[in-house]
C-alpha positions in Angstrom: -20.4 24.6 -16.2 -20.2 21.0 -16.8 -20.1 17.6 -15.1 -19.5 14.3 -16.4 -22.1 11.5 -15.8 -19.6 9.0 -14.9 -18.2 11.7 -12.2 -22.1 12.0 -11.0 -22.3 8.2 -10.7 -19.0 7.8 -8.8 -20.6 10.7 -6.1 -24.0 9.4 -6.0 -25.8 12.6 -7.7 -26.9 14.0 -11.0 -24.6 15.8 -13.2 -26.7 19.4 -12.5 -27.2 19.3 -8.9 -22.9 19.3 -8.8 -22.9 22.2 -11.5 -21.5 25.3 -9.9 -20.4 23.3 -6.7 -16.5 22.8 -5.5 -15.0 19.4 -5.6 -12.7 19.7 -2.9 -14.3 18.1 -0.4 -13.9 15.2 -2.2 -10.1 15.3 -1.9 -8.1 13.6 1.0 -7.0 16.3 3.1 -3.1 15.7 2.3 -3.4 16.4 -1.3 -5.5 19.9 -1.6 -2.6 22.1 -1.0 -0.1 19.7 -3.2 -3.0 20.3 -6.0 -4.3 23.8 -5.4 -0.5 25.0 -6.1 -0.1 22.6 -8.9 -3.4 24.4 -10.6 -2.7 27.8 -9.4 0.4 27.3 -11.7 -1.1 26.6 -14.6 -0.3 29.7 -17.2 0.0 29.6 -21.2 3.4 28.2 -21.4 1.9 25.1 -18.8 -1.8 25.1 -19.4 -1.9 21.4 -18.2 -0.8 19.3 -15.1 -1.8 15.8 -14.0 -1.7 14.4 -10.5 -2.2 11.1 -8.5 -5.0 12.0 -5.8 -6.7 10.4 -3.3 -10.3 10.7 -3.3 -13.5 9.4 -0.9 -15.7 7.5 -2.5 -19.8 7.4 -1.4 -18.9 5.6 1.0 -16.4 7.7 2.5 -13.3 5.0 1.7 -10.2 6.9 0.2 -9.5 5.6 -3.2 -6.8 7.1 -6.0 -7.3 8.8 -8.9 -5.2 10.2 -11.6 -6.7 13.6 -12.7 -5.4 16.0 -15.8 -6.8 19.9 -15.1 -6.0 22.1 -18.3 -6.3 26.0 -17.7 -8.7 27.4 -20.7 -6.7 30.8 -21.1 -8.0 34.1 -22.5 -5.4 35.9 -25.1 -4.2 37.7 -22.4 -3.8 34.5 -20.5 -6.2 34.9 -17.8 -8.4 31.7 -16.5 -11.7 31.2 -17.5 -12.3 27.8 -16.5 -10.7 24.4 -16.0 -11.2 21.3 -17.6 -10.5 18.2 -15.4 -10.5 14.8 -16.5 -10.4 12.1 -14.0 -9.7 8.2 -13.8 -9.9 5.8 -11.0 -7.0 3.4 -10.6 -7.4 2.7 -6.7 -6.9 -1.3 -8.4 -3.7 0.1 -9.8 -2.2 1.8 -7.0 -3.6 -1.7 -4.6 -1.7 -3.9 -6.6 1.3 -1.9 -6.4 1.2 -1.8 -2.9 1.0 -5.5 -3.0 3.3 -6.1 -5.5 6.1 -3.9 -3.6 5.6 -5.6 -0.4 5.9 -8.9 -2.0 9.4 -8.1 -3.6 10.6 -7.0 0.0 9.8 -9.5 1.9 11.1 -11.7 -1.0 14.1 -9.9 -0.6 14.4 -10.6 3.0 13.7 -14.0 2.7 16.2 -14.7 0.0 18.8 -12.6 2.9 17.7 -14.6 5.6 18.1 -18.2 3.3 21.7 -16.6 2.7 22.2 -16.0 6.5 21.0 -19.5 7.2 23.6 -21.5 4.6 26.5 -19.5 6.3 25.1 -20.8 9.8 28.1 -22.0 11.5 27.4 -26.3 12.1 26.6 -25.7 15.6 24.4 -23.0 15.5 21.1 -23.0 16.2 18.8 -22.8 13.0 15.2 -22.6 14.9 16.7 -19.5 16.8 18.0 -18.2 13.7 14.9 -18.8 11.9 12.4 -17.5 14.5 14.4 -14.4 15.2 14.3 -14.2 11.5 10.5 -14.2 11.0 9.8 -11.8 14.0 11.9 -9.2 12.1 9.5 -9.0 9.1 6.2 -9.8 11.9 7.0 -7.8 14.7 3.9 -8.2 16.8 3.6 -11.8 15.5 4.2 -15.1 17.7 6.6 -17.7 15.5 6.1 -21.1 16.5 9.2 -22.9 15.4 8.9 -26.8 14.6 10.9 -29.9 13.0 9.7 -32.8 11.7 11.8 -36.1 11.4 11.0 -38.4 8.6 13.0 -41.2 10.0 11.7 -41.6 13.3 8.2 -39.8 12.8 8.9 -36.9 15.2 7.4 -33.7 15.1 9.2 -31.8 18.0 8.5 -27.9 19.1 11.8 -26.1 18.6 11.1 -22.9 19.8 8.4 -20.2 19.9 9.4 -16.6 19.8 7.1 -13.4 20.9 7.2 -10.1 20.0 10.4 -8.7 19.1 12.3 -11.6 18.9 11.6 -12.6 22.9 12.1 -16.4 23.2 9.5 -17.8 25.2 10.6 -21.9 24.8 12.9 -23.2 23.0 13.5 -27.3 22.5 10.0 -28.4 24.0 8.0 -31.3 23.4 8.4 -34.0 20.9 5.7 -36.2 19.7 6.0 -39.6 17.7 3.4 -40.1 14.7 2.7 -44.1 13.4 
C-alpha cells in the first residue's frame, strides 16, 4: 500500500509504480526461503523479526541489507499487511569481511614467526618461509630472496609454485656498489 522513496531510489523507480508489486525478486536466491519462514512466523506473541539479506542493486550487484518486517495483526490475529523497514550496510558487512581476513592471516603469520624462532640452526629458513606463504596463497608463486648488508648481495633463495612445489632453490647472487 506504500513504498518508501528512498526504497524507489535504491531500485531505480517511483514509489507508485512498485505499489502492489512483490519484492522478492530483489532477494538473492539463498535467502527467500530463510525469510519467507521467518515472516510466515510472525503471530501476536512475535509480530516482528529482523534479518541480514542480500539484495541486487540496479545494477544487478548483490549487496546486504538488514530488514525489520512487523506483522500488522487483526484482534483475531490474522495479517493484514507488513511493515518492512530496510537499511543498507553492504559497507558494514565489506569491512567485516576485510577485517576477519586480516586477523587470520595475522594469526598465521604470528604462527609461522613462532615456527621460524624454533627453526633448528641448520634448517633452512627460505624453505620454511616459502612453504609458509604458499599455505596462505595457494595459487601464488613466492619468490624467496636475501639481501646481505655486508657484502651488498642480493641472492635468490628459492622460488616456490603452487602448493608449495619448489621450483629453485639457492640461485643467483648479484653484488650491488
Amino acid at each position: 500500500t506504500f513504498v518508501n522513496g528512498s526504497f524507489a531510489r535504491f531500485l531505480g523507480k517511483t514509489p507508485e509504480s512498485l505499489i502492489g508489486t512483490s519484492s522478492v525478486p530483489l532477494i538473492f536466491r539463498g535467502d527467500i526461503g530463510r525469510l519467507e519462514k521467518a515472516v510466515h512466523q510472525l503471530n501476536t506473541d512475535s509480530p516482528v523479526t529482523s534479518h541480514e539479506i542480500r539484495m541486487y542493486d540496479l545494477d544487478g550487484k548483490i549487496c546486504w541489507s538488514v530488514w525489520t518486517i512487523r506483522a500488522l495483526l487483526d484482534n483475531a490475529g490474522n495479517t493484514g499487511e507488513y511493515q518492512s523497514v530496510g537499511r543498507d550496510i553492504t559497507e558494514r558487512k565489506e569491512t567485516t569481511k576485510k577485517l576477519t581476513q586480516h586477523l587470520t592471516q595475522m594469526e598465521f603469520f604470528s604462527k609461522k614467526l613462532e615456527e621460524f624462532s624454533e627453526l633448528h640452526p641448520d634448517a633452512d629458513i627460505y624453505a620454511a618461509i616459502g612453504t609458509g606463504l604458499t599455505n596462505i596463497l595457494p595459487n601464488a608463486i613466492v619468490d624467496v630472496n636475501a639481501f646481505d648488508p655486508n657484502t651488498k648481495t642480493l641472492g635468490k633463495r628459492a622460488v616456490f609454485g603452487k602448493h608449495g612445489e619448489t621450483f629453485v632453490t639457492r640461485c643467483q647472487e648479484n653484488n650491488f656498489p
